[in-house]
C-alpha positions in Angstrom: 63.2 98.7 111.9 60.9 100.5 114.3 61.2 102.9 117.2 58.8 104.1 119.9 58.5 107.1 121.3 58.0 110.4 123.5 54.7 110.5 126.0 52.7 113.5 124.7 52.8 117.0 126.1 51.2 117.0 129.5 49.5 120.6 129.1 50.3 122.7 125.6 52.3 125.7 127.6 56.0 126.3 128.7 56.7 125.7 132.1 56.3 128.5 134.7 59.4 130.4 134.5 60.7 134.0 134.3 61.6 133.6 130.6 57.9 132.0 130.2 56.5 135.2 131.4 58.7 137.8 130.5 58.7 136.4 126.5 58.3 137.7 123.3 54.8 136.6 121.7 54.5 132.9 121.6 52.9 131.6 118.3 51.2 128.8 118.3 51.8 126.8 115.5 49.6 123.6 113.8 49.3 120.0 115.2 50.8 117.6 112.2 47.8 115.7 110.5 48.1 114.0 107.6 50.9 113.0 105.8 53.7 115.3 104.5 56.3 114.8 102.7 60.0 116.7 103.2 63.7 116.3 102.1 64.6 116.3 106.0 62.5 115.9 109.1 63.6 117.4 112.6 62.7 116.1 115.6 62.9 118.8 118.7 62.0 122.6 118.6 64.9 123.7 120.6 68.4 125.0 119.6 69.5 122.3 118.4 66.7 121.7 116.2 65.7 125.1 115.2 69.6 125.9 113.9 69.9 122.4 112.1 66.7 123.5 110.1 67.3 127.0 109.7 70.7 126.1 108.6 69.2 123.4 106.2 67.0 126.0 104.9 69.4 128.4 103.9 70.8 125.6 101.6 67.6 124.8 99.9 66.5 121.6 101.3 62.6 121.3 102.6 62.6 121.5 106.1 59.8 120.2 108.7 60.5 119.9 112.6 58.3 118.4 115.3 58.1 119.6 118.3 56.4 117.4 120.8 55.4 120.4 123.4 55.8 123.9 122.7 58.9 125.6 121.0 61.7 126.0 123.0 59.7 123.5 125.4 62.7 122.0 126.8 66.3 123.2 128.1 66.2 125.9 125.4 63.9 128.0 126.9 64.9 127.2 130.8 69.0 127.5 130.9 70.7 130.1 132.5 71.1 132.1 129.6 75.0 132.2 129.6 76.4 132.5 126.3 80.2 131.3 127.0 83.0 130.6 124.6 83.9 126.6 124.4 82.6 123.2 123.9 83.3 120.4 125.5 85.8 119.9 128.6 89.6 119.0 128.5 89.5 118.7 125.0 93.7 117.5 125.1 92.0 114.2 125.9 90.7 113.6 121.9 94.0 113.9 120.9 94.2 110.6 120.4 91.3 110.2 118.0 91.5 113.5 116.5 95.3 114.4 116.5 96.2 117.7 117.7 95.0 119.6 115.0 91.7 118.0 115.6 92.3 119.5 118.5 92.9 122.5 117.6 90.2 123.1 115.5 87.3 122.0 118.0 88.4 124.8 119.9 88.1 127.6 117.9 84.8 125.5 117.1 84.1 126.7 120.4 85.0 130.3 119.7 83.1 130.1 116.6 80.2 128.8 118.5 79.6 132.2 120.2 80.3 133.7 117.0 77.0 132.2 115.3 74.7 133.0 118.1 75.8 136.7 117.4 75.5 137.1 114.1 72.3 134.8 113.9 70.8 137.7 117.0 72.2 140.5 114.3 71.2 139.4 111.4 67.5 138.7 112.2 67.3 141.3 114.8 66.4 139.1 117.5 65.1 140.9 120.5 66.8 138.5 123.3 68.4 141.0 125.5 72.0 139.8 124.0 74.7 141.5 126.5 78.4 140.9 126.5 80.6 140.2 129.5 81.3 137.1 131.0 83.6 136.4 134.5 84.7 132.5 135.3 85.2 132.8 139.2 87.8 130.7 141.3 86.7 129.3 144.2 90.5 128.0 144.7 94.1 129.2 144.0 94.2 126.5 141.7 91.3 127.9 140.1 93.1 130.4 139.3 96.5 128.9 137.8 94.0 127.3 135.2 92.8 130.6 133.9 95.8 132.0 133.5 96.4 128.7 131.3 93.3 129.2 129.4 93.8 133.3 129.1 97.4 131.5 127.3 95.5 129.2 125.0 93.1 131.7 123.9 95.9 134.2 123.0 97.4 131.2 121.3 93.9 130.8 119.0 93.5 134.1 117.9 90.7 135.4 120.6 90.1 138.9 119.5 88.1 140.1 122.8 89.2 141.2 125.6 90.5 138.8 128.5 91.7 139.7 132.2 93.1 137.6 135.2 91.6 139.1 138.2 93.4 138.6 141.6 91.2 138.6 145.0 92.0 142.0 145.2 89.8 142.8 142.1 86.8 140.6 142.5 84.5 143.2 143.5 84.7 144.9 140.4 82.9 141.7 138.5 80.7 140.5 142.3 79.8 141.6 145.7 80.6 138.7 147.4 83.8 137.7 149.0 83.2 134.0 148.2 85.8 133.9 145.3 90.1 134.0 145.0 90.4 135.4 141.6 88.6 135.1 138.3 88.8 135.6 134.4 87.0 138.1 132.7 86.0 137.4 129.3 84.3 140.2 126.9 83.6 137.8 123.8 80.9 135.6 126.1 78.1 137.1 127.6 74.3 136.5 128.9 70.7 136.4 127.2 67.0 135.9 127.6 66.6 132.2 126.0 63.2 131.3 125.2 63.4 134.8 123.5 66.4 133.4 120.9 64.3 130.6 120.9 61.4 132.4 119.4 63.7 134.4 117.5 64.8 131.5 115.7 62.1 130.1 114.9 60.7 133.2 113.4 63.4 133.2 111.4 63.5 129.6 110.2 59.5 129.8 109.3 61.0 132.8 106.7 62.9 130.5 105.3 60.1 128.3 104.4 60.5 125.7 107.8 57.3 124.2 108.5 56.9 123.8 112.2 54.5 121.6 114.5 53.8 121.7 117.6 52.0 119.1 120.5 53.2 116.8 117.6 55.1 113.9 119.8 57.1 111.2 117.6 55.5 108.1 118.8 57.2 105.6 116.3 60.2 105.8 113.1 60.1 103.7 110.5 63.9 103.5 109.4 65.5 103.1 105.8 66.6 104.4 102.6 63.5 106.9 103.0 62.5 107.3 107.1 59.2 107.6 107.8 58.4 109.5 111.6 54.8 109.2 112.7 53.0 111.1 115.3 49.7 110.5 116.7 47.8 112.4 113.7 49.7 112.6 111.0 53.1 111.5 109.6 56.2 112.8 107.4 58.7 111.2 104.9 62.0 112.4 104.0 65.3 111.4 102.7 67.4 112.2 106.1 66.0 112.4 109.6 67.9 114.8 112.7 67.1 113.9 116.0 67.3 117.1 118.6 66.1 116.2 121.3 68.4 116.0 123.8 67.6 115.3 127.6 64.2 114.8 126.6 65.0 112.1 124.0 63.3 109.5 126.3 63.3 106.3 124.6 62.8 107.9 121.0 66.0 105.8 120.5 67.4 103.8 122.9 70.9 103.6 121.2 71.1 107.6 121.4 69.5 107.9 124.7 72.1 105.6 126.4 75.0 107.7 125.7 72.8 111.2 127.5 72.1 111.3 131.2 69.4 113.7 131.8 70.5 116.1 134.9 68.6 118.2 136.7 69.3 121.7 137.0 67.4 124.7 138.8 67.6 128.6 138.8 65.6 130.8 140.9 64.9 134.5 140.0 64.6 137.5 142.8 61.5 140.4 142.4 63.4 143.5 140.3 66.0 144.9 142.5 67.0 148.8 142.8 69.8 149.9 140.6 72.1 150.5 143.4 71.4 146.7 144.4 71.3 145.4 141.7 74.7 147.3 140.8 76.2 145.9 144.0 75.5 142.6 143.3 77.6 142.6 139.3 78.9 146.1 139.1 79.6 145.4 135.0 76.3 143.3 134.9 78.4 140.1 133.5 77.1 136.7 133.8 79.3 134.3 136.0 80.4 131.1 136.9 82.0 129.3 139.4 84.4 126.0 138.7 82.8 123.8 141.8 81.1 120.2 140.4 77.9 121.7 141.7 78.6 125.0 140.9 76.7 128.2 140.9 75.9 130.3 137.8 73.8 133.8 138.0 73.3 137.3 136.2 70.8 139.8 135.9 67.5 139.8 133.9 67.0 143.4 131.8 64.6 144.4 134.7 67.5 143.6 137.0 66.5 140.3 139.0 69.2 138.5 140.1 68.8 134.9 138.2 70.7 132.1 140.2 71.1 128.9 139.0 73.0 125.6 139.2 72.8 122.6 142.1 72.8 119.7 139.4 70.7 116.6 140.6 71.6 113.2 139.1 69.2 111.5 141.0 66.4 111.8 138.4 64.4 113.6 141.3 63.5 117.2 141.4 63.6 119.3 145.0 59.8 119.7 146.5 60.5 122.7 146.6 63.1 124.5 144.7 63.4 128.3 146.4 63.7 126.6 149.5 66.4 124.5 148.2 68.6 127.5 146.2 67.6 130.5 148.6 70.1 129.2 151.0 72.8 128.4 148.3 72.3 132.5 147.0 72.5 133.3 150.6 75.8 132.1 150.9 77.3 134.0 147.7 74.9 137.0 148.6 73.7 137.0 152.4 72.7 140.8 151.6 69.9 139.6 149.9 68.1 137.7 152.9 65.2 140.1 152.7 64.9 139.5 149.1 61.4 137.9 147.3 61.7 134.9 145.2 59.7 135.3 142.2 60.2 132.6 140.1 61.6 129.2 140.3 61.8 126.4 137.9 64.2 123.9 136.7 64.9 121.3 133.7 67.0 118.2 132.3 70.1 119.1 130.8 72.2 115.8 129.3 75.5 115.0 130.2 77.9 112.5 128.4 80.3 110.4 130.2 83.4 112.6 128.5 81.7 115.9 128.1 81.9 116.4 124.3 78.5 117.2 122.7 77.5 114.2 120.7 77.5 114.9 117.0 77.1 112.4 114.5 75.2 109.8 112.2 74.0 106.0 113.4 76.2 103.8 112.0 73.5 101.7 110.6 71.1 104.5 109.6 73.5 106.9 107.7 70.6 109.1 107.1 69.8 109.5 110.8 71.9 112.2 112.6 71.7 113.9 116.1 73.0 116.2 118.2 72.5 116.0 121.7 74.9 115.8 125.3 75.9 119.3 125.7 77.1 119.3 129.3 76.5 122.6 129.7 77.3 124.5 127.1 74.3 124.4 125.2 73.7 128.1 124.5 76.2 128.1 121.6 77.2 124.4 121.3 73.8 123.5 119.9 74.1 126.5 116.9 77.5 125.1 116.0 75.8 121.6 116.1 73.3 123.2 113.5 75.7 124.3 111.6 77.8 121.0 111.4 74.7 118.8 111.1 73.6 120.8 108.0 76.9 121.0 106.5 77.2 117.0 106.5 73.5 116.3 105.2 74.4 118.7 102.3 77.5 116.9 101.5 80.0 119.1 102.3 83.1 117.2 103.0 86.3 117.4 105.8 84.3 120.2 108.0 84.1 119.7 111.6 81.2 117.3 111.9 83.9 115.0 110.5 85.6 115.9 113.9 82.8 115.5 116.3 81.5 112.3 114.5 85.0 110.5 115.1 84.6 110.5 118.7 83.3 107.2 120.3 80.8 108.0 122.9 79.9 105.2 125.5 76.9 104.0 127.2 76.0 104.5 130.5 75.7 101.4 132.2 72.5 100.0 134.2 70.0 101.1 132.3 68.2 104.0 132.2 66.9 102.6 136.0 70.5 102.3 137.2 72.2 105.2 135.0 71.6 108.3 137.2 72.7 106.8 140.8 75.7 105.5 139.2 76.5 108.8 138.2 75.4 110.3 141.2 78.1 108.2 143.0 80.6 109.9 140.8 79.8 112.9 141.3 79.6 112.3 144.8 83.5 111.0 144.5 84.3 114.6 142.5 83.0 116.5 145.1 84.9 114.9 147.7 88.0 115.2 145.9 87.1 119.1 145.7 87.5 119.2 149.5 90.8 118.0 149.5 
């Protein structure tokens, strides 16, 4: 059985972006040629694939991983950076298929999640201005009785950091702005530069002994007992194959590319701002959050810009241009910036599945193929969970949470990849309007 694959890198650098230029040293590593052999080949250089094979690595196996641009390329080294606890939304709803326990244990997954991002920025000494702090903001009073139900829950798991209901009242201790009702402060998530983990890992994982290639697109996979992944130069065989590639799976696989709708997402980031500004703006410098459908994330950068992000497009279509299109949307939570300079913008393709859950598994009919991809959101530490899972399962360890994950059925979204994103912009549309109500 064969499978074609992802268009080539248009150029061989990162999109313009802050992280992009504010970076650590980006190596450039080989082009595959020839033929290679390895116990497991990865396919995507960002989180997802950079944990699964660092992971991997640390349990012996021989590791390469194509990347088709550059590392970090894709929503790895353009999100947010907001590290925040969970994975998934309304997780009550797997009950079902998982049992409460199930349950249960995907959310202290989620706490866990955070967990591995610190101690992987610890243990390699990672250089990705990791700082903690972390405020959910209510844009209702109903907002606000669900963080006082999740504050409950996390109490109820064992949360060791700190966690606060804020009233009004309070807000402008966490944001100058006068936008929000209430909020939830939460010390154990926090905010990072990206592409800067990204790098990081990948540092780490070539220690290891991961061989890495970049502007090495997968343009077709031979499956079987043994896959075979062939690029336009070269070409590697392994026992077990992990596809990471997420949004940008294209139509590597149409089966797993079905079940992802690629969403576009945009942050702008301000010139430096003075202290006192900048101070004004997130007095304890926390990243933030707020619970609209197209909702509004920001923080500040080390050299204090303000980052602002958020306005998911499901049209498939990216704004002309995208200061114009998220000055005004800043403006509204900060008007006191109206004489600020935009320095940056850029934006990316973050995937979505119809019920939220990352998508963590093995094709039914290729049980040496797995994948990790739809993270909704959450991919800062959902994807190094999904390492960690992914690895555990190839190495054979039995009853851990990939087990879990792999349980739940994830459908297709219908149409098409033509039809897929105006159908779900229509739903959207109908969860916005319910927002007004």
């Amino acid at each position: 059985m064969n499978a074609r694959a992802q268009q080539p890198a248009p150029n061989h650098q990162h999109p313009a972006s802050y992280y992009a230029a504010s970076s650590l040293p980006q190596p450039d590593h080989p082009v595959l040629t020839g033929d290679l052999v390895a116990d497991v080949c990865v396919v995507g250089g960002g989180f997802s694939g950079l944990n699964t094979a660092l992971e991997l690595a640390e349990r012996g196996f021989s590791v390469i991983l194509l990347e088709a641009h550059k590392i970090g390329w894709g929503a790895s080294g353009r999100n947010g950076g907001q590290l925040i606890r969970g994975v998934g939304h309304g997780l009550d709803q797997f009950a079902n298929v998982v049992g409460a326990d199930g349950v249960r244990q995907m959310k202290l997954m989620g706490l866990e999640a955070v967990e591995i991002v610190r101690q992987r920025v610890e243990r390699f000494q990672i250089p990705c201005d990791l700082t903690w702090g972390y405020c959910d903001l209510a844009n209702k009073p109903r907002d606000l009785e669900g963080f006082a139900e999740d504050a409950e829950e996390l109490r109820s798991l064992g949360y060791r950091y700190e966690t606060r209901l804020l009233q009004a009242s309070e807000m402008h201790s966490v944001v100058g702005s006068d936008r929000y009702v209430g909020g939830l402060i939460d010390m154990g998530s926090g905010h990072l530069h990206p592409l800067n983990l990204a790098l990081g890992e990948a540092a780490a994982a070539q220690q290891l002994g991961v061989k890495l290639f970049e502007q090495s697109a997968v343009t077709r996979i031979d499956y079987g007992p043994e896959v075979k992944v062939h690029t336009a130069q070269g070409s590697v065989r392994a026992k077990t194959l992990v596809l990471g590639c997420n949004a940008y799976l294209n139509e590597l696989n149409p089966e797993l590319g079905g079940k992802v709708l690629p969403a576009g997402s945009y942050i702008i980031a301000t010139e430096p701002l003075s202290e006192a500004l900048a101070h004004s703006l997130l007095p304890q410098n926390m990243a933030v959050c707020d619970q609209r459908v197209a909702l509004d994330y920001y923080r500040l950068s080390a050299d204090r810009r303000l980052l602002f992000g958020g306005a998911c497009h499901y049209s498939g279509r990216d704004p002309k241009d995208i200061a114009a299109y998220m000055r005004p949307k800043m403006l509204e939570v900060f008007p006191q910036l109206a004489g600020v300079k935009i320095d940056y913008q850029w934006g990316g393709m973050i995937g979505i599945g119809a019920n939220r859950l990352p998508q963590i598994g093995r094709l039914k009919d290729q049980p040496n193929v797995y994948y990790a991809q739809a993270y909704s959101g959450h991919g800062v530490n959902a994807t190094h969970l999904a390492g960690k899972l992914l690895a555990e399962a190839i190495s054979g360890q039995q009853g851990g949470g990939f087990d879990l994950f792999a349980k739940v059925p994830h459908i297709t979204f219908p149409g098409g990849k033509h039809l897929r994103s105006p159908l779900l912009a229509l739903g959207m549309l109908w969860h916005r309007l319910k927002e007004l109500v």
